[in-house]
C-alpha positions as CSV (number, residue, x, y, z in Angstrom):
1,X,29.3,-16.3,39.6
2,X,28.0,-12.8,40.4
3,X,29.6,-11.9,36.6
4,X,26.7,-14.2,35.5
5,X,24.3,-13.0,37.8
6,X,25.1,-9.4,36.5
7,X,24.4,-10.1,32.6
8,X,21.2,-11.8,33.4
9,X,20.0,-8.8,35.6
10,X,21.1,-6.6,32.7
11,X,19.6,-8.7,29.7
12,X,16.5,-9.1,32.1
13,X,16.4,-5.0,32.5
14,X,16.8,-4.2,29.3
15,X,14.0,-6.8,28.0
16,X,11.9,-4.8,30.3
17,X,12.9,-1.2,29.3
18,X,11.8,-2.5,25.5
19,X,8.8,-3.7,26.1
20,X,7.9,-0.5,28.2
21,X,9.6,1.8,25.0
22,X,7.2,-0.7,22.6
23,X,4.1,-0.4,25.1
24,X,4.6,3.4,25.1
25,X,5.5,4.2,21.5
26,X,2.8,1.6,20.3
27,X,5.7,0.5,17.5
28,X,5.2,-3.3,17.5
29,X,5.5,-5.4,14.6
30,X,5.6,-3.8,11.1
31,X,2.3,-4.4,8.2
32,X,3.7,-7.5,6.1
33,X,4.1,-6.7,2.3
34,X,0.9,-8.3,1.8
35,X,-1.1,-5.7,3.2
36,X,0.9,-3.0,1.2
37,X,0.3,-5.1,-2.4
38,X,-3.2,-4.9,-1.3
39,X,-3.2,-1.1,-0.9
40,X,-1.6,-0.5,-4.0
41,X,-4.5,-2.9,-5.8
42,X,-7.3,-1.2,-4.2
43,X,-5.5,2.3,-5.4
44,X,-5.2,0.6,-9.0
45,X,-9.0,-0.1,-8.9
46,X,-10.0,3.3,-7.5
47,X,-7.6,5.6,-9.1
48,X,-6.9,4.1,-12.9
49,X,-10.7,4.4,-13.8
50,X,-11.5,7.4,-12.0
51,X,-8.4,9.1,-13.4
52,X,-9.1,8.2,-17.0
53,X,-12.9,8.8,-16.3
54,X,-12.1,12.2,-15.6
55,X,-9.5,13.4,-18.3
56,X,-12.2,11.5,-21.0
57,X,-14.8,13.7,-20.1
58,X,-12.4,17.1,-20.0
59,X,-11.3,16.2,-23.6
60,X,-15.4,15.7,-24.8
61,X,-16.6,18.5,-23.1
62,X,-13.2,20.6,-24.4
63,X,-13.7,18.8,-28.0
64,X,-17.4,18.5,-27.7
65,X,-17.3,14.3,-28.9
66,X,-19.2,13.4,-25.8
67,X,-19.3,10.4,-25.1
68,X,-16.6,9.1,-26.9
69,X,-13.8,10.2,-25.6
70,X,-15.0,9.5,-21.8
71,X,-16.0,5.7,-22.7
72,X,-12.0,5.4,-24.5
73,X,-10.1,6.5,-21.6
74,X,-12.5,5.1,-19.0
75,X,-12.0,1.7,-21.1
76,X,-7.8,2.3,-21.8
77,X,-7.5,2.8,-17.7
78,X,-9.9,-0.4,-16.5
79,X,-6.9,-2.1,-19.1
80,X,-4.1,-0.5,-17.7
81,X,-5.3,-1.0,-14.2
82,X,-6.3,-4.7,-14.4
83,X,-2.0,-5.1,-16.5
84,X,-0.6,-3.4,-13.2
85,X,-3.0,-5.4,-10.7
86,X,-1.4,-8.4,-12.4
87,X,1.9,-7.4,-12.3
88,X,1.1,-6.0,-8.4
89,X,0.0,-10.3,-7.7
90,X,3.4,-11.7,-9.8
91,X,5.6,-9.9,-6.8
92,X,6.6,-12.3,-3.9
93,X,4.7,-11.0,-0.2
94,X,7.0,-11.7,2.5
């Protein structure tokens, strides 16, 4: 009987020394996958474009074919990035 009474006091105390460590650290529960497939979409939408925008209009102004080469790698990385946004929604969120 008090061997009982002992686990349940210790199970109880160290419930309560975890929820203080959790309160303290702020660590609770983890982002789901869902909210890291969105990051990596809204970095597919920001960074494709703005990274082809910008090595199109370094070639033009290094080759002087303005616009031409700016509208062809801005166009090639809106592709690309839509193709990985795709493949982003195909993987399984947990």
């Amino acid at each position: 009987m008090a061997d009982d009474r002992q686990n349940t006091d210790l199970d109880s105390r160290i419930a309560a020394a975890r929820a203080a460590e959790e309160a303290r650290s702020g660590a609770g529960p983890q982002p789901s996958k869902g909210y890291g497939q969105g990051s990596r979409v809204l970095m597919e939408l920001i960074g494709a474009p703005l990274g082809g925008g910008i090595v199109g209009w370094a070639l033009d102004h290094w080759l002087g074919t303005s616009p031409w080469l700016l509208l062809t790698f801005l166009a090639l990385a809106i592709i690309v990035a839509f193709r990985n946004i795709y493949r982003i929604s195909k993987e399984r969120a947990e």
